[in-house]
C-alpha positions, 0 to 999 in steps of 0.5 A, spaced: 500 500 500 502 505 497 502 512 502 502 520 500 503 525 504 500 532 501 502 539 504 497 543 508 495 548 502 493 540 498 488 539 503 486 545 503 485 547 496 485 539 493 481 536 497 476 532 493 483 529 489 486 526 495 479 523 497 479 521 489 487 518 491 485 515 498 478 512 494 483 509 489 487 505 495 493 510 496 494 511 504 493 518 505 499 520 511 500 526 516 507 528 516 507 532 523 504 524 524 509 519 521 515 519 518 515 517 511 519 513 510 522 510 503 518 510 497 513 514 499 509 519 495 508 526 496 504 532 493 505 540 494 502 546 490 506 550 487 511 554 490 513 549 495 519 545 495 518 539 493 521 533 498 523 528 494 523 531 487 523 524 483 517 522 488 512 528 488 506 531 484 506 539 484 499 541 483 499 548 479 493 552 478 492 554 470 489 550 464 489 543 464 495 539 463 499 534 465 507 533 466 509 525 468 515 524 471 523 525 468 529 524 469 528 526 475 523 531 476 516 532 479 510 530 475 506 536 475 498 537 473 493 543 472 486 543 471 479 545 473 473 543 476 470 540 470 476 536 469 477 533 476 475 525 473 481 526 467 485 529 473 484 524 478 487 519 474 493 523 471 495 523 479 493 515 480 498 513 474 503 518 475 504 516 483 503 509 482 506 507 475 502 506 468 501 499 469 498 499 475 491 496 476 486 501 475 480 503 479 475 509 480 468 505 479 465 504 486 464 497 484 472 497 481 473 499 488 470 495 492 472 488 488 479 491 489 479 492 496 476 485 496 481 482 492 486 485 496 484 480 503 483 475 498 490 476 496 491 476 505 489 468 506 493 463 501 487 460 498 486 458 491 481 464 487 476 463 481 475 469 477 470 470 472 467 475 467 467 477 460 473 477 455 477 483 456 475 486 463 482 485 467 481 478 469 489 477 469 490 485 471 486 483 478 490 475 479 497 480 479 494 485 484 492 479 488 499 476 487 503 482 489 499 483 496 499 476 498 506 473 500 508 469 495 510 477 491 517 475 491 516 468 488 514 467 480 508 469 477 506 465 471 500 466 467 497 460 463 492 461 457 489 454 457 485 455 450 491 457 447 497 451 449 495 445 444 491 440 448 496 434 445 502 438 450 497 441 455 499 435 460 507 435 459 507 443 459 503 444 465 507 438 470 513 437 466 516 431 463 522 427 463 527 426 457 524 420 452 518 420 456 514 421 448 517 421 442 520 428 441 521 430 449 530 430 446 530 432 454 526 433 461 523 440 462 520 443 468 512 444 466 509 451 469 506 448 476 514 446 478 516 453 475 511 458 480 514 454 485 514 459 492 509 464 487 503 463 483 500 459 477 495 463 472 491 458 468 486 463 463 480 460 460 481 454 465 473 452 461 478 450 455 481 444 459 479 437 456 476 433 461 482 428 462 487 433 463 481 437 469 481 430 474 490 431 473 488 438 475 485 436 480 489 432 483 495 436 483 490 442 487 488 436 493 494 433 493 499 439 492 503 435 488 505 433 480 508 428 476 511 429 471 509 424 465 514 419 464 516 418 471 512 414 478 515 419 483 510 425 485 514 431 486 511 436 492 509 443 490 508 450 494 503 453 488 498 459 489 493 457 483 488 462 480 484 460 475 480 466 470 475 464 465 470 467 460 464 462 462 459 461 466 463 454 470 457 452 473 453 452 467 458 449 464 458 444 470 451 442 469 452 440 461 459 435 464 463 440 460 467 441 467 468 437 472 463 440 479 469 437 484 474 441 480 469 447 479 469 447 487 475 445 488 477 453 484 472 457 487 474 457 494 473 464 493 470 467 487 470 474 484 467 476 478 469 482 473 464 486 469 464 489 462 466 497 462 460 499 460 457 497 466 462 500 471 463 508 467 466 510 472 473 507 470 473 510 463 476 516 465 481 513 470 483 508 464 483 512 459 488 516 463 492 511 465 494 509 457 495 515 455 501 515 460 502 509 458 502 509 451 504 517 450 512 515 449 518 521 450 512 526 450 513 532 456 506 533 456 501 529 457 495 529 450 489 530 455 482 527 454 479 533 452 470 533 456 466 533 450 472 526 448 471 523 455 463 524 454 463 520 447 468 514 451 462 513 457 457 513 452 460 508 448 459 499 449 465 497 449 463 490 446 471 490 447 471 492 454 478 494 456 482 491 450 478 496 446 478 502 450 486 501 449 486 501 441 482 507 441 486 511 446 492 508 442 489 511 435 488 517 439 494 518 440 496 516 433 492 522 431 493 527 437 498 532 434 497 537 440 496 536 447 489 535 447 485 529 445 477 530 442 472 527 440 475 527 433 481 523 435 476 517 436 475 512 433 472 506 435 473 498 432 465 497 432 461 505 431 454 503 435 448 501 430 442 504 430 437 496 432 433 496 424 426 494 426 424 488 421 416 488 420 415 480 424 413 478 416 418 480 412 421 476 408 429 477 411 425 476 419 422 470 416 429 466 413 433 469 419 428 465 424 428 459 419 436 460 418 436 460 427 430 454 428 436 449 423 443 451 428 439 450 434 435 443 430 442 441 428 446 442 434 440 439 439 443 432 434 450 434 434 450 432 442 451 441 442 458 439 438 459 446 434 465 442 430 459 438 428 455 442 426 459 447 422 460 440 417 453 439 417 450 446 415 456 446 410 459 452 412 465 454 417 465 454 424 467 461 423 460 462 420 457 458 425 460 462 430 457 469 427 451 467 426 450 464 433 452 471 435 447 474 431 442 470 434 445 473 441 444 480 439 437 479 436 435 476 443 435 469 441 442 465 445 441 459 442 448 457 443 446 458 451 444 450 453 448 447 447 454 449 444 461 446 447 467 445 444 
C-alpha cells in the first residue's frame, strides 16, 4: 500500500483529489504524524519545495495539463473543476506507475479492496467475467499483496497451449518420456514454485487433463509424465475464465469437484460499460502509458471523455486501449477530442424488421436449423459447422447474431 503525504495548502485547496487518491487505495499520511519513510509519495502546490523531487506531484493552478515524471523531476498537473475525473487519474498513474491496476468505479473499488484480503489468506481464487475486463490485471494485484510477491508469477492461457502438450507443459516431463521430449523440462506448476500459477480460460481444459488438475490442487503435488515419483509443490493457483463454470458444470463440460475445488473464493469482473466510472481513470492511465518521450501529457479533452462513457465497449478494456492508442496516433497537440476517436465497432442504430418480412422470416428459419442441428450434434459446434456446410467461423457469427437479436441459442448447447 502505497502512502502520500500532501502539504497543508493540498488539503486545503485539493481536497476532493486526495479523497479521489485515498478512494483509489493510496494511504493518505500526516507528516507532523509519521515519518515517511522510503518510497513514499508526496504532493505540494506550487511554490513549495518539493521533498523528494523524483517522488512528488506539484499541483499548479492554470489550464489543464499534465507533466509525468523525468529524469528526475516532479510530475506536475493543472486543471479545473470540470476536469477533476481526467485529473484524478493523471495523479493515480503518475504516483503509482502506468501499469498499475486501475480503479475509480465504486464497484472497481470495492472488488479491489476485496481482492486485496483475498490476496491476505493463501487460498486458491476463481475469477470470472467477460473477455477483456482485467481478469489477469486483478490475479497480479492479488499476487503482489499476498506473500508469495517475491516468488514467480506465471500466467497460463489454457485455450491457447495445444491440448496434445497441455499435460507435459503444465507438470513437466522427463527426457524420452514421448517421442520428441530430446530432454526433461520443468512444466509451469514446478516453475511458480514459492509464487503463483495463472491458468486463463481454465473452461478450455479437456476433461482428462481437469481430474490431473485436480489432483495436483488436493494433493499439492505433480508428476511429471514419464516418471512414478510425485514431486511436492508450494503453488498459489488462480484460475480466470470467460464462462459461466457452473453452467458449464451442469452440461459435464467441467468437472463440479474441480469447479469447487477453484472457487474457494470467487470474484467476478464486469464489462466497462457497466462500471463508467473507470473510463476516465483508464483512459488516463494509457495515455501515460502509451504517450512515449512526450513532456506533456495529450489530455482527454470533456466533450472526448463524454463520447468514451457513452460508448459499449463490446471490447471492454482491450478496446478502450486501441482507441486511446489511435488517439494518440492522431493527437498532434496536447489535447485529445472527440475527433481523435475512433472506435473498432461505431454503435448501430437496432433496424426494426416488420415480424413478416421476408429477411425476419429466413433469419428465424436460418436460427430454428443451428439450434435443430446442434440439439443432434450432442451441442458439438465442430459438428455442426460440417453439417450446415459452412465454417465454424460462420457458425460462430451467426450464433452471435442470434445473441444480439435476443435469441442465445448457443446458451444450453454449444461446447467445444
Amino acid at each position: 500500500m502505497q502512502t502520500i503525504f500532501p502539504s497543508a495548502a493540498v488539503l486545503r485547496q485539493n481536497y476532493a483529489l486526495v479523497s479521489a487518491l485515498r478512494a483509489q487505495g493510496f494511504t493518505i499520511g500526516a507528516a507532523d504524524k509519521v515519518k515517511p519513510m522510503p518510497g513514499d509519495l508526496f504532493m505540494i502546490v506550487e511554490g513549495e519545495a518539493p521533498p523528494v523531487s523524483s517522488r512528488t506531484l506539484v499541483l499548479a493552478d492554470g489550464p489543464v495539463a499534465a507533466t509525468p515524471f523525468h529524469d528526475g523531476n516532479p510530475a506536475r498537473l493543472s486543471y479545473g473543476q470540470d476536469d477533476a475525473a481526467v485529473a484524478a487519474g493523471f495523479a493515480s498513474a503518475m504516483l503509482r506507475g502506468a501499469h498499475a491496476p486501475v480503479a475509480a468505479d465504486p464497484e472497481s473499488l470495492a472488488l479491489y479492496a476485496l481482492a486485496e484480503r483475498v490476496a491476505a489468506a493463501d487460498i486458491t481464487v476463481l475469477i470470472n467475467g467477460p473477455t477483456g475486463t482485467g481478469k489477469e490485471v486483478l490475479a497480479k494485484a492479488i499476487h503482489m499483496g499476498s506473500t508469495r510477491a517475491g516468488g514467480p508469477f506465471i500466467a497460463v492461457n489454457c485455450a491457447a497451449l495445444p491440448e496434445t502438450m497441455l499435460e507435459a507443459l503444465l507438470f513437466g516431463h522427463q527426457k524420452g518420456a514421448f517421442t520428441g521430449a530430446s530432454s526433461g523440462g520443468e512444466g509451469f506448476f514446478r516453475a511458480a514454485n514459492g509464487g503463483t500459477l495463472l491458468l486463463d480460460e481454465v473452461a478450455e481444459m479437456p476433461l482428462a487433463l481437469q481430474a490431473k488438475l485436480l489432483r495436483a490442487l488436493q494433493e499439492r503435488e505433480v508428476v511429471p509424465i514419464g516418471a512414478t515419483t510425485p514431486e511436492k509443490i508450494d503453488v498459489r493457483v488462480i484460475a480466470c475464465a470467460n464462462r459461466d463454470l457452473q453452467a458449464e458444470v451442469a452440461e459435464g463440460r467441467f468437472r463440479a469437484d474441480l469447479y469447487y475445488r477453484l472457487s474457494v473464493f470467487p470474484l467476478s469482473t464486469k464489462s466497462l460499460c457497466e462500471r463508467p466510472g473507470d473510463i476516465a481513470a483508464l483512459a488516463s492511465a494509457m495515455v501515460l502509458r502509451h504517450a512515449g518521450n512526450r513532456p506533456r501529457l495529450p489530455w482527454v479533452t470533456q466533450h472526448a471523455l463524454a463520447v468514451l462513457q457513452s460508448h459499449s465497449w463490446p471490447g471492454n478494456v482491450r478496446e478502450l486501449e486501441n482507441v486511446i492508442q489511435r488517439a494518440l496516433l492522431l493527437c498532434p497537440g496536447d489535447a485529445i477530442t472527440a475527433d481523435h476517436l475512433i472506435f473498432d465497432r461505431a454503435p448501430v442504430a437496432p433496424v426494426q424488421q416488420a415480424e413478416g418480412t421476408l429477411s425476419n422470416i429466413v433469419q428465424l428459419s436460418e436460427f430454428a436449423a443451428i439450434r435443430e442441428t446442434l440439439a443432434q450434434c450432442g451441442g458439438s459446434r465442430i459438428e455442426t459447422a460440417r453439417r450446415l456446410g459452412i465454417s465454424e467461423r460462420t457458425l460462430r457469427y451467426r450464433l452471435a447474431k442470434a445473441r444480439e437479436q435476443g435469441e442465445d441459442i448457443a446458451t444450453r448447447r454449444i461446447s467445444a
